[in-house]
OpenMM code with the backbone's topology and positions (N, CA, C; nanometers):
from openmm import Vec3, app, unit

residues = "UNK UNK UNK UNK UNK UNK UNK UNK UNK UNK UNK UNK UNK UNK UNK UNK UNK UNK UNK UNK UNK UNK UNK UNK UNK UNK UNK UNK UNK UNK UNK UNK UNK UNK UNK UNK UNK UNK UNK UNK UNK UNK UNK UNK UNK UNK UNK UNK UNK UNK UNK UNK UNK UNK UNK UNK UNK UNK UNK UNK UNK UNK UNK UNK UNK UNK UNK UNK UNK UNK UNK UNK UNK UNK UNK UNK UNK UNK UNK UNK UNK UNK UNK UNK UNK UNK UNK UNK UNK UNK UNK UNK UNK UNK UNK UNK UNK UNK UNK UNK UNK UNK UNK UNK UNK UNK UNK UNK UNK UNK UNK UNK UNK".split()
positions = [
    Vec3(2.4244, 6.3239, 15.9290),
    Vec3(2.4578, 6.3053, 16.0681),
    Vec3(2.6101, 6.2948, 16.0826),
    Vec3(2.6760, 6.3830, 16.1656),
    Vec3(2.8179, 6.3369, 16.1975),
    Vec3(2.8348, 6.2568, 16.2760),
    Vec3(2.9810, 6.1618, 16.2024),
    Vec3(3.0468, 6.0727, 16.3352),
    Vec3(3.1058, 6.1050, 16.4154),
    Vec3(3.0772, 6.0088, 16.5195),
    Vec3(3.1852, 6.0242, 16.6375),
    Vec3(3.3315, 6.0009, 16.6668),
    Vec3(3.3917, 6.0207, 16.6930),
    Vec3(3.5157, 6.0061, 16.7512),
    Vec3(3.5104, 5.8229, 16.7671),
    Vec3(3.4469, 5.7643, 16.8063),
    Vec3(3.4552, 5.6498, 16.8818),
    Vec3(3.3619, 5.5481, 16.7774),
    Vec3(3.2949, 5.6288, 16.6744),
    Vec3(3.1914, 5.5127, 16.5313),
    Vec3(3.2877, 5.4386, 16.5209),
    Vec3(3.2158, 5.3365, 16.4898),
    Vec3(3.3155, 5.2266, 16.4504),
    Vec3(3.3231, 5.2065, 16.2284),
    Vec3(3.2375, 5.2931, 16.2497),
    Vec3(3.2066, 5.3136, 16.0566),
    Vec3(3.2699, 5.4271, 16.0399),
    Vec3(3.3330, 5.4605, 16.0815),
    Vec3(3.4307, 5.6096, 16.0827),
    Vec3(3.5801, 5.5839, 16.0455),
    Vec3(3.6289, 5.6199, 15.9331),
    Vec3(3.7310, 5.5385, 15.8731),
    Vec3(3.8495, 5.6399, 15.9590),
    Vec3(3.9457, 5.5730, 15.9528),
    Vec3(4.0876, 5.6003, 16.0127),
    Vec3(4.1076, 5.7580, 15.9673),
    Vec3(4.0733, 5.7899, 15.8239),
    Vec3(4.0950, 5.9482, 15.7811),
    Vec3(4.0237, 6.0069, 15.8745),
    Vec3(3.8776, 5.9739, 15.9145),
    Vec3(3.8185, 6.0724, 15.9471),
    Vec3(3.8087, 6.0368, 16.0959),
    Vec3(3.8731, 5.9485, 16.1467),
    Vec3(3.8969, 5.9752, 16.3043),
    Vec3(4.0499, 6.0270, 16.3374),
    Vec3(4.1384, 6.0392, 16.2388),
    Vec3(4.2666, 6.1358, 16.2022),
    Vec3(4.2003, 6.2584, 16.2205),
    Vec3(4.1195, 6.2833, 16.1276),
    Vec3(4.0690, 6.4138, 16.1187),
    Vec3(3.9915, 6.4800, 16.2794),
    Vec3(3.8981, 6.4223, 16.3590),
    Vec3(3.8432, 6.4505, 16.4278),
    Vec3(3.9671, 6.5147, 16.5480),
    Vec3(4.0442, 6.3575, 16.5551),
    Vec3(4.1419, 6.3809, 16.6881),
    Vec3(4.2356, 6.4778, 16.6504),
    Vec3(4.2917, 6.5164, 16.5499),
    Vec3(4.3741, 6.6544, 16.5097),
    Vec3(4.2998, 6.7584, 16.5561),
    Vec3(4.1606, 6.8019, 16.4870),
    Vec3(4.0746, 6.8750, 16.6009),
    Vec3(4.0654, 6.9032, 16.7046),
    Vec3(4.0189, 6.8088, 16.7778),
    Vec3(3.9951, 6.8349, 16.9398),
    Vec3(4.1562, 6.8617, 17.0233),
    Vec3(4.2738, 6.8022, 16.9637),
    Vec3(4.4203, 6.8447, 16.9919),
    Vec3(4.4080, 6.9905, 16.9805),
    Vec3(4.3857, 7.0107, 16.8519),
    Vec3(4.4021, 7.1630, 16.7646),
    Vec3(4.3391, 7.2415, 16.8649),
    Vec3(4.2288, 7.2781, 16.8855),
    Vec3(4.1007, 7.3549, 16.9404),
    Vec3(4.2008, 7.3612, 17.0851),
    Vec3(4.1838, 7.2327, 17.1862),
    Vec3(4.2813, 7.2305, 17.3315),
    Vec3(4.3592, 7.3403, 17.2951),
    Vec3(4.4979, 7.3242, 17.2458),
    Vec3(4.6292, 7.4326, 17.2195),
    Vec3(4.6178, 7.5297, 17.2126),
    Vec3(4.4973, 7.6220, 17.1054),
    Vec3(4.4767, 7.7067, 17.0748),
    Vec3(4.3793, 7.8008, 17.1927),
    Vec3(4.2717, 7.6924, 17.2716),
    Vec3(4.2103, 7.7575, 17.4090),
    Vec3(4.3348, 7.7853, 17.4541),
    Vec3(4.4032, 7.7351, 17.5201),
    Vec3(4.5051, 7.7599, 17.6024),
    Vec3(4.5786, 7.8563, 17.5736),
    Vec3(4.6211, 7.8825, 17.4499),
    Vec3(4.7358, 7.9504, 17.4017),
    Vec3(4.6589, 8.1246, 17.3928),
    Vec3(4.5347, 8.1563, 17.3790),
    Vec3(4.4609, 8.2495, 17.4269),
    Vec3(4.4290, 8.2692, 17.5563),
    Vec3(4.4309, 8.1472, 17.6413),
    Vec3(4.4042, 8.2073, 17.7684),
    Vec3(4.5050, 8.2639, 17.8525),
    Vec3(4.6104, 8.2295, 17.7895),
    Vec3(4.7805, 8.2712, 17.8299),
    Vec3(4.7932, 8.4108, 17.8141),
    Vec3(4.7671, 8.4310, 17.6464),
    Vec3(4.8150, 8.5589, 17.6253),
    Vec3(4.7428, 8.6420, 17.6767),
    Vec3(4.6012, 8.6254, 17.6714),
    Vec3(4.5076, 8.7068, 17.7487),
    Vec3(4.5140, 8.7637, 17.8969),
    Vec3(4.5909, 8.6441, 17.9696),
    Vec3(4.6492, 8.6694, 18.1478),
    Vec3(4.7162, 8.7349, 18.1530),
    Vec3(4.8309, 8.7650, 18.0206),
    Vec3(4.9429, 8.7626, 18.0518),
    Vec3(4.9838, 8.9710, 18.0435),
    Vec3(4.9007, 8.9972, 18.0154),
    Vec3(4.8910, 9.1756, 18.0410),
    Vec3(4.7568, 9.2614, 18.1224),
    Vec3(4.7370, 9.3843, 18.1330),
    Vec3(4.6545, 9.3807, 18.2640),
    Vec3(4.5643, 9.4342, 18.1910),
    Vec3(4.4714, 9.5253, 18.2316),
    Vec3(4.3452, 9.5869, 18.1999),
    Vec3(4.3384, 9.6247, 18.0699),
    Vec3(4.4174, 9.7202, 18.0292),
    Vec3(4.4674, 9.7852, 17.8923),
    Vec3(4.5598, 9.7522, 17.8515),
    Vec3(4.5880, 9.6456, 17.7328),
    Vec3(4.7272, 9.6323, 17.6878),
    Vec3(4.8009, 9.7442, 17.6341),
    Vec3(4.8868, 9.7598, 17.5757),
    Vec3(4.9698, 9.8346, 17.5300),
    Vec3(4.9686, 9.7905, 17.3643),
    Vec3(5.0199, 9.9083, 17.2827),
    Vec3(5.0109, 9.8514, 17.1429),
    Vec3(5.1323, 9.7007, 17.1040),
    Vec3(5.2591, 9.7158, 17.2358),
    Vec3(5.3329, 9.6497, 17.1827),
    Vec3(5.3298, 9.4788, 17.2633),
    Vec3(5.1980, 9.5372, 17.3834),
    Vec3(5.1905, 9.3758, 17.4922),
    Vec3(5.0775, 9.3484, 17.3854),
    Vec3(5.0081, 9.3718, 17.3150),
    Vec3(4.8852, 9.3431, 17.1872),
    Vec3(4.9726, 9.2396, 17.0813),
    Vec3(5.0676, 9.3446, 17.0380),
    Vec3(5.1749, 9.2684, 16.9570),
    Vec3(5.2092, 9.1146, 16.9877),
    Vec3(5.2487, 9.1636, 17.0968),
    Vec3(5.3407, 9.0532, 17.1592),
    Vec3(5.2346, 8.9170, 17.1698),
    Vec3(5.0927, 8.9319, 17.2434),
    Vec3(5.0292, 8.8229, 17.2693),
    Vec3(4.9859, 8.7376, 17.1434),
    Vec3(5.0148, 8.8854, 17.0140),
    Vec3(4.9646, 8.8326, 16.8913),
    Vec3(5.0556, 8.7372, 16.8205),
    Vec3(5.1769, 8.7553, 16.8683),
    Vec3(5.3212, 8.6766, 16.7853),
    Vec3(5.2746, 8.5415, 16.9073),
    Vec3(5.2555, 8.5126, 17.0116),
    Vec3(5.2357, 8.4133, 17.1358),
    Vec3(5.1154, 8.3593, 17.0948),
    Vec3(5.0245, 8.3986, 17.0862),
    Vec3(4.9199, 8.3053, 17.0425),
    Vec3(4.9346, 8.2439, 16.8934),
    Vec3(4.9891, 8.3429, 16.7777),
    Vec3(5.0047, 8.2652, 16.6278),
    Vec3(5.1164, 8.1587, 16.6726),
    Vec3(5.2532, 8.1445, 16.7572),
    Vec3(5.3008, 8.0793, 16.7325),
    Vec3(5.2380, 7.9616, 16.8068),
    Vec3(5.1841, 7.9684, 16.9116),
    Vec3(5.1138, 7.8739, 16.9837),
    Vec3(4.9980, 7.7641, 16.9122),
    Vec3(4.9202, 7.8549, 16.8454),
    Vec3(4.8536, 7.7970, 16.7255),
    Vec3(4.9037, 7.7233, 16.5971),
    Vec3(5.0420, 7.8139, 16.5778),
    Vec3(5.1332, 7.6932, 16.4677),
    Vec3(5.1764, 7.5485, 16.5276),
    Vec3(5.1940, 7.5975, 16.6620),
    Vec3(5.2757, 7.4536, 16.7339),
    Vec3(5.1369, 7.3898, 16.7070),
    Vec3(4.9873, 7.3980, 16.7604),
    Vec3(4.9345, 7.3173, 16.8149),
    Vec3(4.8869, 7.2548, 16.6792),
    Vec3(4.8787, 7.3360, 16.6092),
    Vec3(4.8479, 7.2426, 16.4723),
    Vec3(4.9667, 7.1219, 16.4095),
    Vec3(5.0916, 7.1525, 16.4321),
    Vec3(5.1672, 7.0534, 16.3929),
    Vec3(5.1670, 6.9698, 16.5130),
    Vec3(5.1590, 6.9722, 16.6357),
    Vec3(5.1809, 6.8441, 16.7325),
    Vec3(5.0281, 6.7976, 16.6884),
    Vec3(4.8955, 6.8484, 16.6558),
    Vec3(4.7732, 6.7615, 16.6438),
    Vec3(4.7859, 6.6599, 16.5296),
    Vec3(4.8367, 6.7174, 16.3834),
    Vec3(4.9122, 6.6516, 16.2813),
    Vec3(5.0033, 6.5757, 16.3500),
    Vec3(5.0789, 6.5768, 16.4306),
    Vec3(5.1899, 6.4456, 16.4706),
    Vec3(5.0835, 6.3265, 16.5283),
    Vec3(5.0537, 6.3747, 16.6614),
    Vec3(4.9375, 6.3133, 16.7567),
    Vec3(4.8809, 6.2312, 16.6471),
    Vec3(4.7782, 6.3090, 16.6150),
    Vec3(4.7024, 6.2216, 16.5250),
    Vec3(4.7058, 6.1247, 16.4223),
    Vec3(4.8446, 6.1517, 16.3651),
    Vec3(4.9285, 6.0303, 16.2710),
    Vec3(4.9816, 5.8936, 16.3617),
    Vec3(5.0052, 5.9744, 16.4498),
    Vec3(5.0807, 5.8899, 16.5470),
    Vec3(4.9318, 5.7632, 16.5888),
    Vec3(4.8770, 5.8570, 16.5942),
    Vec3(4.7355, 5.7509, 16.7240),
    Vec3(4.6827, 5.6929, 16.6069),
    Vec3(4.6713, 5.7155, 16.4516),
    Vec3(4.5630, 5.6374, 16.3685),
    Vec3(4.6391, 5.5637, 16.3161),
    Vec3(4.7780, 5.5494, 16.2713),
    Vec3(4.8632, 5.4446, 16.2029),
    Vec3(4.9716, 5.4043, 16.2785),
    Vec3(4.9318, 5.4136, 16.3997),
    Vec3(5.0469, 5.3469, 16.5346),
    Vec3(5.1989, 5.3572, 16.5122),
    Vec3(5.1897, 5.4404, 16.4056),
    Vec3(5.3575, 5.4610, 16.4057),
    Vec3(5.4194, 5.6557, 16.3619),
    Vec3(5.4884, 5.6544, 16.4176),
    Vec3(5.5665, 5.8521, 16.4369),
    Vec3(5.5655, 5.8641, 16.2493),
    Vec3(5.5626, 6.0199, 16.2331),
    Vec3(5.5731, 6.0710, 16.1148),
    Vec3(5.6599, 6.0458, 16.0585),
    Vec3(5.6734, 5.9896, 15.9325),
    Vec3(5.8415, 5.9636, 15.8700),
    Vec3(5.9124, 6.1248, 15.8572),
    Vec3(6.0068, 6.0928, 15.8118),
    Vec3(6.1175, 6.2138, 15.7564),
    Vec3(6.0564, 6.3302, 15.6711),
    Vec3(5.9943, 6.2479, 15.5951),
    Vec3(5.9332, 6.3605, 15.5098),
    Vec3(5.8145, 6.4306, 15.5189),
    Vec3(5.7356, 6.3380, 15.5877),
    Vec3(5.6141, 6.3614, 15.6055),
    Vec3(5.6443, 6.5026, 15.7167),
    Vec3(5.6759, 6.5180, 15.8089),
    Vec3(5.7320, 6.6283, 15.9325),
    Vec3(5.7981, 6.7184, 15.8613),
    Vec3(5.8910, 6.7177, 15.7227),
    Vec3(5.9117, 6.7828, 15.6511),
    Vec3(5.8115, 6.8790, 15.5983),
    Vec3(5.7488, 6.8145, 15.5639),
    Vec3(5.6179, 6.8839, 15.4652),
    Vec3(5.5354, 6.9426, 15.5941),
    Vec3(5.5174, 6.9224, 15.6959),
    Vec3(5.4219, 6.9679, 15.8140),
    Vec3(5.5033, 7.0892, 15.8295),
    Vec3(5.6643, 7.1070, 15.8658),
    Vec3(5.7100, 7.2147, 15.8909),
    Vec3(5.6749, 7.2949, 15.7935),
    Vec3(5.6912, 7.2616, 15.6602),
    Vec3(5.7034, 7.3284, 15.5749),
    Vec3(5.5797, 7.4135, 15.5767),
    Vec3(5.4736, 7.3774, 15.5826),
    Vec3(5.2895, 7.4102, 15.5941),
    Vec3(5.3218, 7.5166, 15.6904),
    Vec3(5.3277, 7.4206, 15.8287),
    Vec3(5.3926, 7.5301, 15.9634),
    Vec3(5.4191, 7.6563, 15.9181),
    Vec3(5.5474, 7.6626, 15.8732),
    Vec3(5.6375, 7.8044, 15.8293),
    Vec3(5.5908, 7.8686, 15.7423),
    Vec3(5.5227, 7.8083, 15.6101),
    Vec3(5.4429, 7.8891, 15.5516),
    Vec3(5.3444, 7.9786, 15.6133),
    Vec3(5.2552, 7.8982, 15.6746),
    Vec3(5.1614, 7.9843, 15.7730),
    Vec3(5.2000, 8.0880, 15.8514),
    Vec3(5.3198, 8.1062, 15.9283),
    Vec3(5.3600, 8.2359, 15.9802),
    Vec3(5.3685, 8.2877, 15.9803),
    Vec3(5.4021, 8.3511, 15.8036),
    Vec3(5.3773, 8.4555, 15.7413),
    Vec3(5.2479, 8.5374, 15.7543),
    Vec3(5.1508, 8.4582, 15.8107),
    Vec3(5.0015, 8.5156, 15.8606),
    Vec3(4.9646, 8.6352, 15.9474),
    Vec3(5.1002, 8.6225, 16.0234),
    Vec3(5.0938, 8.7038, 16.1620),
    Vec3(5.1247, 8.8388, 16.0856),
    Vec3(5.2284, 8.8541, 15.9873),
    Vec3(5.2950, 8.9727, 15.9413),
    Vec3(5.2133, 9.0805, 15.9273),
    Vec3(5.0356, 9.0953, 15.8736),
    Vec3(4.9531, 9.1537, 15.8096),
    Vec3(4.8779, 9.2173, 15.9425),
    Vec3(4.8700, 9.1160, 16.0399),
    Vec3(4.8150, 9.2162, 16.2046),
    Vec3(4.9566, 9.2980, 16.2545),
    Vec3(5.0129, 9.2670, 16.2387),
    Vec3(5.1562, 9.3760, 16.3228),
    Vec3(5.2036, 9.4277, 16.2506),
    Vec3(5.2006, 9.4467, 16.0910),
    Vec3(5.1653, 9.5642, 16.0432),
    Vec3(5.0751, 9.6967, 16.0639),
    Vec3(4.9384, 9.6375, 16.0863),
    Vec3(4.8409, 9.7422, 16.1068),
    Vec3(4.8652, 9.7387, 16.2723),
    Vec3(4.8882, 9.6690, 16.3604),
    Vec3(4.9200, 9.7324, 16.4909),
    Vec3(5.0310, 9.8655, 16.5104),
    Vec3(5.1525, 9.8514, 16.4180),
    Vec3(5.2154, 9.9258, 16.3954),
    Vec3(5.2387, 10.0579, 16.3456),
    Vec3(5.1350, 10.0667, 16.2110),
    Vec3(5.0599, 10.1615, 16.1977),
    Vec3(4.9915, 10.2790, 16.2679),
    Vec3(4.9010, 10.1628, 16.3428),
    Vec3(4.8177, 10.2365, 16.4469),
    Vec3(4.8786, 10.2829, 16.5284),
    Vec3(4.9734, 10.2322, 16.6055),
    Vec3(5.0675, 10.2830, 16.7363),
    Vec3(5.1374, 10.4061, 16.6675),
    Vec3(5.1924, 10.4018, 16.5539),
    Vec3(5.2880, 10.4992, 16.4487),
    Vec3(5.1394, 10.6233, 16.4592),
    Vec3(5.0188, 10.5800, 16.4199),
    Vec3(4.9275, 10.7095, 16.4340),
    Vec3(4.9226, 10.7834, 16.5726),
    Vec3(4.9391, 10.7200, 16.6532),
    Vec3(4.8469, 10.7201, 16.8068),
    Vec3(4.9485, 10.8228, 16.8381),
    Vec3(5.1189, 10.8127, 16.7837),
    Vec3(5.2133, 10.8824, 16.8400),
    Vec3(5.2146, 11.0163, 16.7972),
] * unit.nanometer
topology = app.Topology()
chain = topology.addChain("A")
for resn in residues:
    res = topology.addResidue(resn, chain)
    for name in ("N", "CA", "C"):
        topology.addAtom(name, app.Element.getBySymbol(name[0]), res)
């Protein structure tokens, strides 16, 4: 059976864990419903691009503010120095993610021409 958000037998990790979640998930709806508004019927190969660099970075933010949030709300005190260190660091690693879709968007647009 999973816990809730609100168990009281639900240790601090794993109500860290939950509320990083439900942060995470919020940012990331949003950050799709943006890019999705934000061109018309048929995107273009390079408004595709574009929503794709807007939503990954949107998704990097929302994962490091849920990691802040959530440190913040389970041990009542802000991320030290290092700790935000190491989150960027995760962060920036991950960005490299985007490189492998706008490659093959690029591609494709490079065929289409």
């Amino acid at each position: 059976m999973q816990k809730e958000f609100n168990d009281s037998a639900a240790t601090a990790d794993e109500r860290a864990a939950m509320l990083k979640e439900r942060v995470y998930v919020t940012f990331t709806a949003l950050a799709v419903m943006i890019a999705a508004g934000s061109h018309g019927s048929a995107p273009t190969a390079g408004g595709a691009a574009l929503s794709l660099v807007v939503t990954v970075a949107a998704v990097l933010m929302a994962s490091l503010v849920a990691d802040v949030i959530a440190h913040s709300a389970i041990h009542a005190a802000l991320v030290t120095r290092a700790e935000l260190k190491h989150l960027l660091k995760v962060v920036w690693g991950a960005a490299g993610a985007v490189f492998g879709p706008l490659g093959f968007a690029w591609a494709q647009r490079a065929q289409c021409s």
